[in-house]
C-alpha positions, 0 to 999 in steps of 0.5 A, a space after each residue: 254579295 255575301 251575307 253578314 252577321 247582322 242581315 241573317 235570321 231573327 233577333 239579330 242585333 246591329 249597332 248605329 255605326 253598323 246600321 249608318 254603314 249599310 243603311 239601304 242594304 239593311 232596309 231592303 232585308 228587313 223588307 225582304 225577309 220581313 223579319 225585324 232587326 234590333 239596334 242597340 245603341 247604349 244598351 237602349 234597344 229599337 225595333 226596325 221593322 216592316 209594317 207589313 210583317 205585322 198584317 201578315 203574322 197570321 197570314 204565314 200560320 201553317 196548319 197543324 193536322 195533328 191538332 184537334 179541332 173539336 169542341 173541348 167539352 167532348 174531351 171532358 166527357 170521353 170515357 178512356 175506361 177501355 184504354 187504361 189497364 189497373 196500373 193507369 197505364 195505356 194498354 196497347 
């Protein structure tokens, strides 16, 4: 079965005629996937989308190791005097 336009990624827009053709096939993606699917009928725009993709948004966050994970306030009192030269450049 070979994917079609309206199946493939996020935001992706069908229109009725397109949804009433495959109804079922586009149910069961938008499931699947969990991604949600736009239909446009006459410039109005609906959302179908699973209730479960809701619940779960947080539960798909992916953890940044990069990201810090202090309180903010030390970062208004760290002291960056021995990192900066007189030009407000980073030394190295």
């Amino acid at each position: 079965m070979g994917r079609t336009r309206y199946t493939e990624g996020m935001g992706e827009q069908i229109t009725p005629s397109q949804l009433r053709q495959d109804i079922y096939r586009i149910i069961d993606r938008v499931l699947e996937t969990g991604e949600p699917l736009e239909i446009n009928r006459r410039g109005e725009k609906l959302h179908l989308t699973p209730i479960s993709a809701e619940r779960d948004r947080l539960a798909r966050i992916h953890t940044n190791p990069d990201v810090m994970t202090c309180d903010p306030e030390i970062l208004v009192t760290l002291d960056w005097s021995q990192e900066w030269n007189a030009e407000g450049q980073l030394s190295p």
